[in-house]
C-alpha positions as CSV (number, residue, x, y, z in Angstrom):
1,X,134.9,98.9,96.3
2,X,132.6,96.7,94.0
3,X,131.2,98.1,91.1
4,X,128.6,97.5,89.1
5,X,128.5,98.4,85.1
6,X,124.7,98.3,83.6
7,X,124.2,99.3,79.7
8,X,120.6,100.9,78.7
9,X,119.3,102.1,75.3
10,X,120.6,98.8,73.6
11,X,124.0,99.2,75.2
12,X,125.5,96.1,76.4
13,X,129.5,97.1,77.9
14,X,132.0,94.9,77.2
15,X,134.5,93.2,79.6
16,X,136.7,95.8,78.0
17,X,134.6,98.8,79.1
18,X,133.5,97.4,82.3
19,X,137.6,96.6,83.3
20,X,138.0,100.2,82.3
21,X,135.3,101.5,84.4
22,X,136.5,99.7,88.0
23,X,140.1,100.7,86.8
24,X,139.2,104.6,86.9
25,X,136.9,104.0,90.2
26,X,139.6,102.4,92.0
27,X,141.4,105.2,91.9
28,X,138.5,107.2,93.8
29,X,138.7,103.9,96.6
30,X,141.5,106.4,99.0
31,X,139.3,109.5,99.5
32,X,136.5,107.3,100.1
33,X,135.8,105.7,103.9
34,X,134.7,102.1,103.8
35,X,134.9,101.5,100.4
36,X,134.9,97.4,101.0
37,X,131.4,98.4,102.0
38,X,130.4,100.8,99.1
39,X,128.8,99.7,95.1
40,X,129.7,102.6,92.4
41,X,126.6,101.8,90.0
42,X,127.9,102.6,86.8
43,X,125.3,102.9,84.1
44,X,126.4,103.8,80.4
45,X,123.5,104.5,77.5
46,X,124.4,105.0,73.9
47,X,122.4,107.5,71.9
48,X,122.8,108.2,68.4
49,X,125.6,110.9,68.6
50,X,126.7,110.4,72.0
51,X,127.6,108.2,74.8
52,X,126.2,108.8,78.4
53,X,127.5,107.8,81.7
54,X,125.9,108.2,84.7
55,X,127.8,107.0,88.2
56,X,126.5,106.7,91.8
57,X,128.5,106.2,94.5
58,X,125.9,105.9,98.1
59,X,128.6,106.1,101.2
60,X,127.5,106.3,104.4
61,X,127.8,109.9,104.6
62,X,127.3,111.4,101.6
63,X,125.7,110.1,98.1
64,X,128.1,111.1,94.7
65,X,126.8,110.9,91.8
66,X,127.9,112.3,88.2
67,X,126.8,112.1,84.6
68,X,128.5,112.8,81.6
69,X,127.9,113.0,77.9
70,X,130.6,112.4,74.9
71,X,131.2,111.2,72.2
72,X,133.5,108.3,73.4
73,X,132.1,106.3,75.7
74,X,136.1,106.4,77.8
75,X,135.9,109.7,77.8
76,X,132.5,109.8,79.2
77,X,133.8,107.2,82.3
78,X,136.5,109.7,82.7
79,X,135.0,113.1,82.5
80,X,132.6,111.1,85.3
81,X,135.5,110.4,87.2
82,X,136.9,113.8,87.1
83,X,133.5,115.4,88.5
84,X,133.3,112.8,91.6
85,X,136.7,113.3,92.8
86,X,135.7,117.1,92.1
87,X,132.8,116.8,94.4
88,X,135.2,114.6,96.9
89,X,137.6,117.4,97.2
90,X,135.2,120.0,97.8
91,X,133.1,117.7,100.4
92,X,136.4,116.9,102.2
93,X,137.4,120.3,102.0
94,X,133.8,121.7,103.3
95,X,134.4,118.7,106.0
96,X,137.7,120.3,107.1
97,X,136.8,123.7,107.2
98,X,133.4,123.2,109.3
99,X,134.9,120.7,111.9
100,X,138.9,120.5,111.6
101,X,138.9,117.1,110.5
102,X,140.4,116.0,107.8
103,X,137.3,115.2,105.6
104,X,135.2,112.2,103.9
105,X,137.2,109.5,106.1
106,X,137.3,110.6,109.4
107,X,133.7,112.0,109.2
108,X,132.1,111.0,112.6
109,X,127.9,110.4,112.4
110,X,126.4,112.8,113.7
111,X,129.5,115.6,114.0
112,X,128.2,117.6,110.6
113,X,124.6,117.9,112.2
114,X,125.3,119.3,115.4
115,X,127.5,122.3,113.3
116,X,125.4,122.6,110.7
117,X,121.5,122.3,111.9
118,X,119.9,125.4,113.6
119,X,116.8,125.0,113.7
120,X,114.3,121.9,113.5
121,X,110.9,122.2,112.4
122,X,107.5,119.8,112.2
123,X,105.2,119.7,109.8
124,X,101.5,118.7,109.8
125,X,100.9,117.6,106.3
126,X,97.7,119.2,104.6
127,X,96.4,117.1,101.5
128,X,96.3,119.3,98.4
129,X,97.7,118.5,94.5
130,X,101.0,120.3,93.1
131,X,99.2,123.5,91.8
132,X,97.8,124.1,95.2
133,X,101.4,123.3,96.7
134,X,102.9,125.8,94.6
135,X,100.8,128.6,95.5
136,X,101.6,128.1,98.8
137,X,104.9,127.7,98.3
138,X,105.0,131.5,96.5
139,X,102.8,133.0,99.3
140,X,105.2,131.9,101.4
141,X,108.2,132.7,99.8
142,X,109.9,129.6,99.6
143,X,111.8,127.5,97.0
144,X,110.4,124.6,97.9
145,X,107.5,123.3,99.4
146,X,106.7,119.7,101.3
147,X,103.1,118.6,101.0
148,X,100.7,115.6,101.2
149,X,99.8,114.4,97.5
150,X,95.7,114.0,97.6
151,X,95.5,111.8,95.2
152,X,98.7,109.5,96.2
153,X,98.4,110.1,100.2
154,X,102.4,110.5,99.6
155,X,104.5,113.1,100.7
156,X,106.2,115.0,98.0
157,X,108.2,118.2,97.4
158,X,107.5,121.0,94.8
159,X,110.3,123.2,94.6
160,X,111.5,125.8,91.7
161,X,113.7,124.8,89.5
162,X,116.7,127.3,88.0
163,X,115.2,127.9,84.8
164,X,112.1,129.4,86.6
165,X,110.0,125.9,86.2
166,X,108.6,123.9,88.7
167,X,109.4,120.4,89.8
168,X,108.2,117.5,91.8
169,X,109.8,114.8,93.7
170,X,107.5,112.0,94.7
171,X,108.8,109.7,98.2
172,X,108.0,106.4,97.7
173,X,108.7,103.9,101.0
174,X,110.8,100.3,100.6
Protein backbone atom coordinates (compact mmCIF):
# COMPACT_ATOMS: atom_id res chain seq x y z
CA UNK A 1 0.00 0.00 0.00
CA UNK A 2 1.56 3.53 -0.65
CA UNK A 3 0.62 6.22 1.50
CA UNK A 4 0.67 9.50 1.41
CA UNK A 5 1.18 11.96 4.58
CA UNK A 6 -0.05 15.84 3.80
CA UNK A 7 0.21 18.52 6.81
CA UNK A 8 -2.41 21.57 6.73
CA UNK A 9 -2.94 24.48 9.06
CA UNK A 10 0.97 25.13 9.17
CA UNK A 11 1.66 21.52 9.80
CA UNK A 12 4.48 20.12 8.05
CA UNK A 13 5.00 15.93 9.43
CA UNK A 14 8.20 14.88 9.90
CA UNK A 15 9.97 11.80 8.52
CA UNK A 16 9.29 10.72 12.12
CA UNK A 17 5.56 11.09 11.94
CA UNK A 18 5.15 10.09 8.43
CA UNK A 19 7.36 6.57 9.20
CA UNK A 20 4.80 6.27 11.99
CA UNK A 21 1.88 6.77 9.88
CA UNK A 22 2.80 3.90 7.03
CA UNK A 23 3.89 1.75 10.07
CA UNK A 24 0.28 1.78 11.66
CA UNK A 25 -1.38 1.47 7.96
CA UNK A 26 0.61 -1.41 7.10
CA UNK A 27 -0.89 -3.23 9.51
CA UNK A 28 -4.45 -2.59 7.83
CA UNK A 29 -2.56 -3.96 4.27
CA UNK A 30 -4.12 -8.04 5.20
CA UNK A 31 -7.84 -7.19 5.48
CA UNK A 32 -7.51 -5.01 2.55
CA UNK A 33 -7.68 -6.66 -1.37
CA UNK A 34 -5.21 -5.18 -3.66
CA UNK A 35 -3.46 -3.06 -1.54
CA UNK A 36 -0.21 -2.76 -4.07
CA UNK A 37 -3.01 -0.90 -5.93
CA UNK A 38 -4.52 1.23 -3.09
CA UNK A 39 -3.03 5.20 -1.67
CA UNK A 40 -4.11 5.74 2.28
CA UNK A 41 -4.12 9.74 2.04
CA UNK A 42 -3.14 10.66 5.38
CA UNK A 43 -3.73 14.32 6.20
CA UNK A 44 -2.80 15.62 9.74
CA UNK A 45 -3.74 19.59 10.78
CA UNK A 46 -2.57 21.08 14.07
CA UNK A 47 -4.90 23.45 15.84
CA UNK A 48 -4.21 25.25 18.83
CA UNK A 49 -5.23 22.52 21.48
CA UNK A 50 -5.39 19.69 19.33
CA UNK A 51 -4.06 17.57 16.62
CA UNK A 52 -6.41 16.26 13.78
CA UNK A 53 -6.07 13.31 11.47
CA UNK A 54 -8.06 12.58 8.85
CA UNK A 55 -7.34 9.13 6.59
CA UNK A 56 -8.79 7.92 3.33
CA UNK A 57 -8.37 4.72 2.06
CA UNK A 58 -10.48 4.48 -1.77
CA UNK A 59 -10.41 0.41 -2.55
CA UNK A 60 -12.12 -0.78 -5.22
CA UNK A 61 -15.03 -1.76 -3.38
CA UNK A 62 -15.54 0.27 -0.72
CA UNK A 63 -14.07 3.95 0.37
CA UNK A 64 -12.67 4.04 4.37
CA UNK A 65 -12.23 6.94 5.70
CA UNK A 66 -11.64 8.15 9.50
CA UNK A 67 -10.88 11.30 11.42
CA UNK A 68 -9.65 11.81 14.73
CA UNK A 69 -8.97 14.60 17.12
CA UNK A 70 -6.27 14.55 20.18
CA UNK A 71 -4.07 16.02 21.72
CA UNK A 72 -1.07 13.98 20.46
CA UNK A 73 -0.71 13.90 17.08
CA UNK A 74 0.23 9.52 17.55
CA UNK A 75 -2.53 9.10 19.22
CA UNK A 76 -4.57 10.77 16.66
CA UNK A 77 -2.90 8.28 13.76
CA UNK A 78 -3.91 5.57 16.05
CA UNK A 79 -7.32 6.30 17.28
CA UNK A 80 -7.62 6.64 13.09
CA UNK A 81 -6.34 3.31 12.77
CA UNK A 82 -8.55 1.76 15.33
CA UNK A 83 -11.82 3.19 13.56
CA UNK A 84 -10.72 1.83 9.95
CA UNK A 85 -9.98 -1.61 10.96
CA UNK A 86 -13.44 -1.02 13.00
CA UNK A 87 -15.25 -0.21 9.81
CA UNK A 88 -13.11 -3.23 8.10
CA UNK A 89 -14.46 -5.73 10.48
CA UNK A 90 -17.93 -4.70 10.29
CA UNK A 91 -17.77 -4.38 6.18
CA UNK A 92 -16.14 -7.87 6.13
CA UNK A 93 -18.52 -9.10 8.54
CA UNK A 94 -21.69 -7.43 6.71
CA UNK A 95 -19.80 -9.11 3.45
CA UNK A 96 -20.05 -12.54 5.09
CA UNK A 97 -23.27 -12.45 6.38
CA UNK A 98 -25.04 -11.17 3.08
CA UNK A 99 -23.19 -13.50 0.63
CA UNK A 100 -21.10 -16.33 2.56
CA UNK A 101 -17.85 -15.09 1.57
CA UNK A 102 -15.38 -14.29 3.62
CA UNK A 103 -15.47 -10.46 3.23
CA UNK A 104 -13.37 -7.30 1.90
CA UNK A 105 -10.93 -9.75 -0.23
CA UNK A 106 -12.89 -12.07 -1.86
CA UNK A 107 -15.55 -9.48 -2.68
CA UNK A 108 -16.61 -10.27 -6.32
CA UNK A 109 -17.92 -6.84 -8.49
CA UNK A 110 -20.98 -6.88 -8.90
CA UNK A 111 -22.02 -9.92 -6.16
CA UNK A 112 -23.20 -7.11 -3.30
CA UNK A 113 -25.59 -5.49 -5.94
CA UNK A 114 -27.43 -8.20 -7.15
CA UNK A 115 -28.25 -9.03 -3.04
CA UNK A 116 -28.62 -5.88 -2.04
CA UNK A 117 -30.51 -3.68 -4.89
CA UNK A 118 -34.44 -4.08 -5.20
CA UNK A 119 -35.51 -1.65 -6.92
CA UNK A 120 -33.92 0.82 -9.62
CA UNK A 121 -35.39 4.06 -10.34
CA UNK A 122 -34.87 7.15 -13.08
CA UNK A 123 -35.10 10.42 -12.46
CA UNK A 124 -35.90 13.35 -14.80
CA UNK A 125 -34.20 16.18 -13.19
CA UNK A 126 -36.39 19.46 -12.71
CA UNK A 127 -34.25 22.71 -12.22
CA UNK A 128 -35.04 24.39 -8.93
CA UNK A 129 -32.57 25.99 -5.89
CA UNK A 130 -32.10 24.08 -2.41
CA UNK A 131 -35.10 25.72 -0.64
CA UNK A 132 -37.41 24.54 -3.38
CA UNK A 133 -35.55 20.97 -3.15
CA UNK A 134 -36.32 20.77 0.30
CA UNK A 135 -39.86 21.29 0.24
CA UNK A 136 -40.16 18.68 -1.97
CA UNK A 137 -38.13 16.57 -0.29
CA UNK A 138 -40.70 16.98 3.03
CA UNK A 139 -43.82 16.70 0.83
CA UNK A 140 -42.46 13.74 -0.12
CA UNK A 141 -41.32 12.31 2.90
CA UNK A 142 -37.92 11.74 2.16
CA UNK A 143 -34.43 12.28 3.79
CA UNK A 144 -32.95 13.20 0.87
CA UNK A 145 -33.69 14.68 -2.24
CA UNK A 146 -31.69 14.69 -5.84
CA UNK A 147 -32.27 17.79 -7.94
CA UNK A 148 -30.94 19.94 -10.73
CA UNK A 149 -29.10 23.18 -9.20
CA UNK A 150 -30.68 26.33 -11.44
CA UNK A 151 -28.20 28.28 -10.98
CA UNK A 152 -25.14 25.60 -11.46
CA UNK A 153 -27.12 23.19 -14.05
CA UNK A 154 -25.37 20.46 -11.57
CA UNK A 155 -27.01 17.81 -9.97
CA UNK A 156 -26.94 17.95 -6.24
CA UNK A 157 -28.49 16.27 -3.21
CA UNK A 158 -30.31 17.99 -0.19
CA UNK A 159 -30.76 15.63 2.48
CA UNK A 160 -31.47 16.15 6.43
CA UNK A 161 -28.93 15.98 8.56
CA UNK A 162 -29.19 14.30 12.34
CA UNK A 163 -29.28 17.34 14.15
CA UNK A 164 -32.51 18.31 12.18
CA UNK A 165 -30.44 20.69 9.70
CA UNK A 166 -30.23 20.53 6.13
CA UNK A 167 -27.30 19.85 3.94
CA UNK A 168 -26.14 19.90 0.40
CA UNK A 169 -23.71 17.95 -1.66
CA UNK A 170 -22.79 19.51 -4.88
CA UNK A 171 -21.44 16.71 -7.94
CA UNK A 172 -18.85 18.11 -9.73
CA UNK A 173 -17.52 15.94 -13.01
CA UNK A 174 -13.49 15.22 -13.67
Amino acid sequence: MKVEVLGKNGFLPSPTNKEYAQKKLAKLENLLPDQEHVTARVVCKVYKTFHKVEVTIPTKNIILRAEVQEADIYAAIDGAIDKLTTQIRRYNDRIKSKLGRKGIRSYQEGSLKDERIVRDKNLDLEPMTSEEAIDQMESLGHDFFIYLDKETKKTNVVYLRDDGNYAVIETTTK
